[in-house]
N, C-alpha and C positions, 0 to 999 in steps of 0.2 A: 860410431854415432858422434855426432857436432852440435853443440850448443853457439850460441853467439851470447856472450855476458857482458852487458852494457852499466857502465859504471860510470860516475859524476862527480861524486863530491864525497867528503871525509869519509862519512861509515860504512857507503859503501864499497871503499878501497877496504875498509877494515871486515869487514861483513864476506869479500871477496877472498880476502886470502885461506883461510882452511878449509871455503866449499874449491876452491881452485883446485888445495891438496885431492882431496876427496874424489873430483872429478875423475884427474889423473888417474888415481887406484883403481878407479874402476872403467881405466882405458876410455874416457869420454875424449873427444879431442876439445878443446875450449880456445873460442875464439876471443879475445877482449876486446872490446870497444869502449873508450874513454871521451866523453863529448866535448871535455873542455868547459863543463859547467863549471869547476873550481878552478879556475887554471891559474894563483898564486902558487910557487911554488910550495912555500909552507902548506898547503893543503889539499895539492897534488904529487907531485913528484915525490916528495920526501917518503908518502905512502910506498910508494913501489920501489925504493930505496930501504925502508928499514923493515919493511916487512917480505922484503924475498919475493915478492911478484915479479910474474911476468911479464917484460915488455906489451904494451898493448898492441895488438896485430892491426889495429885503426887506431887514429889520434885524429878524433875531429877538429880538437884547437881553435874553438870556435869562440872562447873567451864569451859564451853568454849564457844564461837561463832562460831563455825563448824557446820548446818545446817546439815550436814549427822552423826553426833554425837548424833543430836538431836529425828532424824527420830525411831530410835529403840524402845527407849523409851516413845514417842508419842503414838506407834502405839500398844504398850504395853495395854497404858490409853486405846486407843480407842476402844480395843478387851472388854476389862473390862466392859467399861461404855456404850458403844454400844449407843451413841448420835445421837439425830435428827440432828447434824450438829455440827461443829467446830468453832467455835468463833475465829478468829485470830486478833490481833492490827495492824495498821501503817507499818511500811518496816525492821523491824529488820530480825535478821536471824531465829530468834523463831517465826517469822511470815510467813518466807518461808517453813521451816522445818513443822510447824503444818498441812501447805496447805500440803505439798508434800506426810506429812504422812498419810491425812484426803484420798484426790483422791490414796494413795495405798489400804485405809482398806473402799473404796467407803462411804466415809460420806462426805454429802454435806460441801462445805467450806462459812461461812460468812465473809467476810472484810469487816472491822470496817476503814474506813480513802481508801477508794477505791477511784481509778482516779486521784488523785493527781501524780503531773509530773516536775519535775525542767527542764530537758532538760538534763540534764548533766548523762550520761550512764556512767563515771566513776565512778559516787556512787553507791557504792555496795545497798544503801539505792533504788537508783532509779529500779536498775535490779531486786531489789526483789518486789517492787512495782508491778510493769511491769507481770512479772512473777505472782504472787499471783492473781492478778487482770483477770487474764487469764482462770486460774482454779477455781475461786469461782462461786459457782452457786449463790449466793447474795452478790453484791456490796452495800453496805453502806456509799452515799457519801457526804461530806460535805457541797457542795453548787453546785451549777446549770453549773459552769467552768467543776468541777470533771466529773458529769455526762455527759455532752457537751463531755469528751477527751476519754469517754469509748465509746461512740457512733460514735466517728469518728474513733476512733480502732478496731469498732466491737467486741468488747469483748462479749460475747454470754451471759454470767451471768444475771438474773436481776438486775436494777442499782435504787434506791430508793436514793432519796435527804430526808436526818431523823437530818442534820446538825453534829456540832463536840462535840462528847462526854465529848471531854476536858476541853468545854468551861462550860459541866453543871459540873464536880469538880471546875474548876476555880472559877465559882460564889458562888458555897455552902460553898468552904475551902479558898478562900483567908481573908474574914473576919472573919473566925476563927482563923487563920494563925495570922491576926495581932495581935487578941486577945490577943495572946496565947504564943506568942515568946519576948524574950528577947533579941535578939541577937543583934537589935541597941544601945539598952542600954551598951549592955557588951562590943560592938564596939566603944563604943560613937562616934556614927553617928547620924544624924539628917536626916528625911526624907527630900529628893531632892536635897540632897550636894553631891550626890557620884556614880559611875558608877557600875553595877554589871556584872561581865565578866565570861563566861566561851565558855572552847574548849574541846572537845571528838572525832571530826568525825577523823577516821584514815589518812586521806589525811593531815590533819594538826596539827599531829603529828611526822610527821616527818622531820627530824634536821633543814634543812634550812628552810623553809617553815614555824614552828615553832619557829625557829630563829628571824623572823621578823616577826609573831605572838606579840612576846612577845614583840620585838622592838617597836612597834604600841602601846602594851598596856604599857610600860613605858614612849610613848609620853602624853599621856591624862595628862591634868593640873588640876584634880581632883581627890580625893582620888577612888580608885578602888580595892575593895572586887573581888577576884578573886575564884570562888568554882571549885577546879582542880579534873577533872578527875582522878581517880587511874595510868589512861593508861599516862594523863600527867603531872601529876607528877613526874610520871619514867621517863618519857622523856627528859622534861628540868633539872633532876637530874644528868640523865647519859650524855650529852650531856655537861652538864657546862650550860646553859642558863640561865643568872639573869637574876629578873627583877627589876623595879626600885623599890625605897624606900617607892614607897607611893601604890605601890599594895602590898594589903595584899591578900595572897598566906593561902587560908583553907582547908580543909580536906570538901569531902565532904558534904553537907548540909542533914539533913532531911526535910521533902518535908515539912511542915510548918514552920519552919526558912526558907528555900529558899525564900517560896512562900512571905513571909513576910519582907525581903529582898526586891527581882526583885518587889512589888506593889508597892513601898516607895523609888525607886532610884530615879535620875534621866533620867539615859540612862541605857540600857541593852545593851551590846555587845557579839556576838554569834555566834556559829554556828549550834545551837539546831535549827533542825525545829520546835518543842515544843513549844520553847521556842517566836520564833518570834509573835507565836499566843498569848501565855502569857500575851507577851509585850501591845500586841494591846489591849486585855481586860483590862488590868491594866490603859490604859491610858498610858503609857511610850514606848518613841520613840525609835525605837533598831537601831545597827548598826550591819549588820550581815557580819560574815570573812568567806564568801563565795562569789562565780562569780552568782550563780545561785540559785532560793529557791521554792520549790513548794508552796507556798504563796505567788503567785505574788500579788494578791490582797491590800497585804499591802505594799507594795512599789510602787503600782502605786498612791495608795493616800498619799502617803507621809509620813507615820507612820514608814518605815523601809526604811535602806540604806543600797546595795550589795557595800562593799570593798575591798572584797579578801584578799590580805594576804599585799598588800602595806602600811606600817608604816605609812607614811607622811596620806592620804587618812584614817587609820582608825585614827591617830587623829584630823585630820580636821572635820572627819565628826562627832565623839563626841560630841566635842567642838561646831558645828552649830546644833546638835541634837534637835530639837521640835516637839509635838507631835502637828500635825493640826488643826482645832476647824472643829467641826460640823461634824465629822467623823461617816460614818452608824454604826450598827454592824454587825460582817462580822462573817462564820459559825456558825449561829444556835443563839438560843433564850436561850438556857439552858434545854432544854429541849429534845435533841438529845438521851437521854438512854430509857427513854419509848415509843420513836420512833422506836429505833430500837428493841426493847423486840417486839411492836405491829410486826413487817416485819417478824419477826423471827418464830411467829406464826403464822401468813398469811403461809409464803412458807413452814414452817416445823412443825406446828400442826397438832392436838393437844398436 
């Protein structure tokens, strides 16, 4: 059996490597395809470097986020390797484009992160959700909410709860990650003295909006590691935007310094949905610069706080940030990648 697993951007390099393992064990053959949606290397390459991936058997290197960009080239792979299904990650645009190209060249689609919903149809993240979630003949959902929101949608797909993939990289590489990184050291930071902040989503990158972004994040009365997006760092460059003296403004992370980093803050501030889940594994309470987050779960237990883009509000909430006692755990056991290997062969073996 052949899968084609179309990948794009940070999480799901990170989200790919122990369903990869997985695969393998259960003799699946896995084709990769990488669109080129991230193509900095900090946010490409360096993945398939510290986390032991495989070469991608396609490299579109298309250097863009244009989903019909992406389609050509997909559908390329897919004449090629002639897969029992398509593998696609979460909501990016290389997860709309892999669905779109799979139902042109008739191969079933799998979603990995199916059902998840914020509410907010201005994110291009939600539409593609929405969308993908429609076409896949196997939903992949993270917990019992997800599958609950495809059944009131009637989404036609089969909907399997196998938990969040993320959560089993999270557990295998965040103590390697400590192991392994320097980067407090070379900061001289001390774990629990300091906030780790980052922003990418397009909505808040742009000028005013970002404006008071950054105004929030030079209220916090704690030293604040900021890992700046490519997209914003251009932004608050072109734009004039300081920020204050005590966030430190870096160039992209590799994914064990980040992860080594955000385990060892004190607060996380964000607008990564990725990332909110992160938080909660790590123990560390997030404050996310968002109205809306398809992880309600963890803001209803009190592990994360929506503050949008109000200065005053994200440093207040900083500042009162703690993470709750006696908190469940929330998608998955860590064991979400040979859940979904087993579904994969259920519906599209041998």
């Amino acid at each position: 059996m052949r899968v084609l697993s179309v990948v794009g951007n940070r999480p799901q390099f990170v989200k790919s490597a122990p369903l990869s393992v997985a695969l393998r064990e259960r003799e699946i053959d896995e084709a990769l395809l990488h669109t080129g949606q991230h193509y900095d290397r900090e946010l490409s390459q360096v993945f398939f470097e510290e986390l032991g991936l495989p070469e991608p058997r396609y490299s579109l290197d298309l250097h863009t986020a244009d989903p019909d960009a992406m389609v050509p080239g997909i559908l390329e792979a897919l004449e090629r390797e002639r897969p029992a299904c398509t593998l696609v990650y979460g909501d990016t645009n290389s997860t709309l484009a892999g669905a779109l190209a799979s139902v042109d060249a008739g191969v079933p689609v799998a979603h990995v992160e199916a059902g998840l919903r914020s509410g907010d149809l201005s994110m291009p993240e939600e539409r593609n959700r929405i969308e993908v979630d429609r076409l896949a003949a196997l939903l992949l959902c993270p917990d019992e909410r997800s599958r609950a929101t495809l059944a009131r949608e009637r989404v036609p797909g089969r909907a399997e709860v196998v938990g969040d993939v993320m959560a089993d990289a999270t557990m295998q590489l965040a103590p390697i990650a400590r192991g392994r990184s320097r980067l407090l050291a070379e900061l001289e930071l001390a774990p629990g003295t300091y906030a780790v902040a980052t922003v990418h989503r397009e909505a808040n990158v742009q000028p005013e909006r970002l404006r008071r972004l950054a105004d929030g994040l030079s209220r916090i009365n704690e030293p604040v590691v900021f890992s700046a997006h490519p997209r914003t760092a251009s932004a608050l460059e072109r734009n004039g935007i300081a920020l204050g003296a005590h966030v430190l403004q870096l160039e992209p992370l590799g994914y064990l310094d980040f992860a080594a980093l955000a385990s060892q803050a004190r607060v996380v501030v964000t607008d990564s949905g990725g990332l909110q889940k992160e938080a909660y594994w790590y123990g560390v309470p997030c404050v996310t610069l968002r109205d809306t987050t398809e992880w309600v779960d963890t803001v209803e237990l009190g592990a994360n706080r929506l503050v949008g883009d109000d200065p005053e509000l994200i440093a207040a909430a900083v500042a009162a940030a703690r993470m709750p006692s006696n908190l469940p755990r929330l998608y998955g056991d860590g064991q979400a990648s040979g859940r979904v290997a087993e579904a994969l062969c259920t519906l599209f073996g041998p």
